[in-house]
Backbone as ProteinMPNN parsed JSONL, in Angstrom:
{"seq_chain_A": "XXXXXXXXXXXXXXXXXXXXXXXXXXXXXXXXXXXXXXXXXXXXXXXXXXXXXXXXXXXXXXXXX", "coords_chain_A": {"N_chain_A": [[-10.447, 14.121, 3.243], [-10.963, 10.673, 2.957], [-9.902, 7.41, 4.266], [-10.522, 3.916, 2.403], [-10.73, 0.821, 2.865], [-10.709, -1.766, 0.704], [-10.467, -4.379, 0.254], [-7.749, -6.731, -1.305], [-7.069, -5.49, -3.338], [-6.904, -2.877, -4.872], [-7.196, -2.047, -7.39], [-8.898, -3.346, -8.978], [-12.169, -2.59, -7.738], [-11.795, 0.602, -8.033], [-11.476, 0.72, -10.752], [-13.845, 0.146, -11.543], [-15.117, 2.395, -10.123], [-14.94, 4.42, -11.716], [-16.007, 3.325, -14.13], [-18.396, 3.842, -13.04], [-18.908, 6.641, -12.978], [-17.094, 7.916, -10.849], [-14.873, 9.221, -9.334], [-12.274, 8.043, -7.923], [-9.053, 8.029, -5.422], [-6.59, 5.591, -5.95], [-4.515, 3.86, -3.774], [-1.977, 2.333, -4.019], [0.486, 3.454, -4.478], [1.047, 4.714, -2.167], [1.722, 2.715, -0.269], [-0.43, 1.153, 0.202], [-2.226, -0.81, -1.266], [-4.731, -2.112, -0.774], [-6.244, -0.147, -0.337], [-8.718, 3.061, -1.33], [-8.695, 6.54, -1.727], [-11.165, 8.811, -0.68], [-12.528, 11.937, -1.256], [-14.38, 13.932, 0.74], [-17.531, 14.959, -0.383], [-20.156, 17.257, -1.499], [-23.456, 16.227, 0.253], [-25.265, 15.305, -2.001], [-23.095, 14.201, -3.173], [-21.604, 12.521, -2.104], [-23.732, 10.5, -1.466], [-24.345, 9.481, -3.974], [-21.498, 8.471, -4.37], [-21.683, 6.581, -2.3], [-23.431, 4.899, -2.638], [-22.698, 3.943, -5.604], [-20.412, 2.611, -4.677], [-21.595, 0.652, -2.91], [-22.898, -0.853, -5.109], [-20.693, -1.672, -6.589], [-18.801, -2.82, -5.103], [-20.366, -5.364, -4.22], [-20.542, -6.668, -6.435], [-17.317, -6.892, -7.279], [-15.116, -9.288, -7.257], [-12.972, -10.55, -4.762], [-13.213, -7.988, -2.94], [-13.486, -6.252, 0.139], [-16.126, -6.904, 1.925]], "CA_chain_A": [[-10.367, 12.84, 2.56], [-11.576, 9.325, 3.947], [-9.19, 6.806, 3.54], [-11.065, 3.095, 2.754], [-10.006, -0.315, 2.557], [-11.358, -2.492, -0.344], [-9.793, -5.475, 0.263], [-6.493, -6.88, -1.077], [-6.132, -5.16, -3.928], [-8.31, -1.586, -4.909], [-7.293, -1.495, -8.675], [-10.566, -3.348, -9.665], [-12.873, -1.454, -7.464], [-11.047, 2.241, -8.61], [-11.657, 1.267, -12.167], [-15.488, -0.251, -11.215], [-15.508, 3.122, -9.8], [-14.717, 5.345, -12.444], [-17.058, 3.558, -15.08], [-19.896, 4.505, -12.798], [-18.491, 7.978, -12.923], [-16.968, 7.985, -9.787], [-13.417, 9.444, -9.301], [-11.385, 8.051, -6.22], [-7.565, 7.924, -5.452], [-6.228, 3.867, -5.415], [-3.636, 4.282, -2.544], [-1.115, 1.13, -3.627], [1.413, 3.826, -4.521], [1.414, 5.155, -0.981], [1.863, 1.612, 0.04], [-1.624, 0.561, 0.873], [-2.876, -1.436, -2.277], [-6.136, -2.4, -0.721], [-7.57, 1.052, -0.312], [-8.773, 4.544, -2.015], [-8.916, 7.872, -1.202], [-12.244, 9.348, -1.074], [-12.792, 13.408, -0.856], [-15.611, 14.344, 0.545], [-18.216, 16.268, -1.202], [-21.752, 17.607, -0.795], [-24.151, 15.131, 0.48], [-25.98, 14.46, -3.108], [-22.392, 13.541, -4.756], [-21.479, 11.512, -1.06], [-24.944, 9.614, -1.498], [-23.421, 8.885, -5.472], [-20.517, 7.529, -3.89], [-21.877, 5.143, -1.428], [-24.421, 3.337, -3.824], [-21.755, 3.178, -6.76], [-19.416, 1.732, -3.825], [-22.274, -0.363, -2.261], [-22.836, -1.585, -6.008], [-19.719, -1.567, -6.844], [-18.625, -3.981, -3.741], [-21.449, -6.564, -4.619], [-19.911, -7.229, -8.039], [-16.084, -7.535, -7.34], [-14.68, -10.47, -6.667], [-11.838, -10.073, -3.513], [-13.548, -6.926, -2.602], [-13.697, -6.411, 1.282], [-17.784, -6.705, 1.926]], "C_chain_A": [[-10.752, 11.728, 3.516], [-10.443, 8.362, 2.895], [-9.902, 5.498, 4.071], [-10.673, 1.762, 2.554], [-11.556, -0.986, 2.041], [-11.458, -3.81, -0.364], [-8.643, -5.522, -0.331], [-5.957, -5.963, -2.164], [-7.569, -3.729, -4.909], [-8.792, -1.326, -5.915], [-8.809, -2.026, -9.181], [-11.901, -2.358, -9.452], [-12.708, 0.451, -7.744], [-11.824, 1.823, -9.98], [-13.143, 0.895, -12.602], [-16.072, 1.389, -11.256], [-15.93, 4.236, -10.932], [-15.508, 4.692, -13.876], [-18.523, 3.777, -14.298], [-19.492, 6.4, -12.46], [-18.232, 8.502, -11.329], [-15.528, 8.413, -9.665], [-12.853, 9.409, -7.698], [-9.851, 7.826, -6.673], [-7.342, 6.546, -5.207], [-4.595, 4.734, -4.504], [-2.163, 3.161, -2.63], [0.292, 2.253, -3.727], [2.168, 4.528, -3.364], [1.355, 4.139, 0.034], [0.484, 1.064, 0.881], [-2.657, 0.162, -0.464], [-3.957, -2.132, -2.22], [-6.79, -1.2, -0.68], [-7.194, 2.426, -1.36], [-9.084, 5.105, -1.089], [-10.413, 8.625, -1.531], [-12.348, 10.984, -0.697], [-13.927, 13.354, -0.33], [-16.61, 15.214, 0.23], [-19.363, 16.224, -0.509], [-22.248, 16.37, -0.37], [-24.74, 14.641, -0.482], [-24.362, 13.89, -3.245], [-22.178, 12.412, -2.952], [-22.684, 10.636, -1.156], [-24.289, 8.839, -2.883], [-22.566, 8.477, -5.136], [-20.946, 6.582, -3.589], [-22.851, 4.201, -2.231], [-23.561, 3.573, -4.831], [-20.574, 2.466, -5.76], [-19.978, 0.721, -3.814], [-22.488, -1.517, -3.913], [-21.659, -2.524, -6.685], [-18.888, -3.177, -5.962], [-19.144, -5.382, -4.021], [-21.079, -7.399, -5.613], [-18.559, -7.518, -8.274], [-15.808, -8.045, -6.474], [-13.113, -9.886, -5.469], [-11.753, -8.905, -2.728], [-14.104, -7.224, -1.419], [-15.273, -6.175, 1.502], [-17.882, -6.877, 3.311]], "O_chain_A": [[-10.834, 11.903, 4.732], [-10.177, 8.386, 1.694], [-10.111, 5.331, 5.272], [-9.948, 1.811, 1.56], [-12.715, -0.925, 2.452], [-12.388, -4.404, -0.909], [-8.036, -4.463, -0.171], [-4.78, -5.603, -2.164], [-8.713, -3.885, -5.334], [-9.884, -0.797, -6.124], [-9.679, -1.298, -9.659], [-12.503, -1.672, -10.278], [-13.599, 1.286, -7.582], [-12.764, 2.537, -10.329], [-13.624, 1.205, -13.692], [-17.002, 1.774, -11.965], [-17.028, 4.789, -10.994], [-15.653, 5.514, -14.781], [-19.592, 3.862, -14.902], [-20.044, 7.09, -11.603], [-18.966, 9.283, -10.724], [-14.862, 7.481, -10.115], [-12.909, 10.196, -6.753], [-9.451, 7.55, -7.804], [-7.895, 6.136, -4.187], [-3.971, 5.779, -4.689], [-1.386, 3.066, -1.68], [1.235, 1.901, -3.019], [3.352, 4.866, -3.361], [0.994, 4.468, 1.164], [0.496, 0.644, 2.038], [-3.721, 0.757, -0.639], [-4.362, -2.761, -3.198], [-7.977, -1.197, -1.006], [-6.149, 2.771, -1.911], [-9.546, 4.742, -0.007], [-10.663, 8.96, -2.689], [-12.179, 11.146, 0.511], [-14.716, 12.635, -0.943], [-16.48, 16.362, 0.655], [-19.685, 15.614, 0.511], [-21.545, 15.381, -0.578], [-24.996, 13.45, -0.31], [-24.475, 12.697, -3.528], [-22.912, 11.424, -2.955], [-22.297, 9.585, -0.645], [-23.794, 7.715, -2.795], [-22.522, 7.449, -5.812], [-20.818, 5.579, -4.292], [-22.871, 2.973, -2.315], [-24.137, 2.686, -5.461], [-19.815, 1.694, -6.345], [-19.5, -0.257, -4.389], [-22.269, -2.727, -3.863], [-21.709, -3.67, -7.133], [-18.594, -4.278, -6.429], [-18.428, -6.383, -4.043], [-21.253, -8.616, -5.661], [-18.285, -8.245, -9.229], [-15.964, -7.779, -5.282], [-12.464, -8.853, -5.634], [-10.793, -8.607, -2.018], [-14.977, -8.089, -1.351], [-15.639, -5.047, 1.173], [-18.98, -6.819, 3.865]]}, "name": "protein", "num_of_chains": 1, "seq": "XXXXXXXXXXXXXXXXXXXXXXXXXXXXXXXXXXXXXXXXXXXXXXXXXXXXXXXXXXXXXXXXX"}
């Protein structure tokens, strides 16, 4: 797992994530409500991560850039 900080608060980016079909863990319940949990997978679905992140990032507001 990779654990990443979002900024202050992850729930927007988690649910950014998951309409670009992206499934990460938001972490506020393990007391860190700026970041997710990322697994890491093959290198195609890790490439699909980082540009629905990098997009992802660009477009929410309070999101650590």
């Amino acid at each position: 797992f990779v654990f990443v900080e979002v900024g202050e608060d992850a729930r927007p980016v988690f649910d950014a994530l998951l309409r670009e079909g992206v499934i990460v863990r938001p972490l506020a319940p393990f007391g860190a409500p700026g970041a997710i949990r990322v697994t890491v997978g093959t290198p195609e679905e890790n490439d699909l991560f980082a540009a629905a992140l990098g997009r992802v990032m660009a477009l929410t507001p309070g999101s650590a850039q």
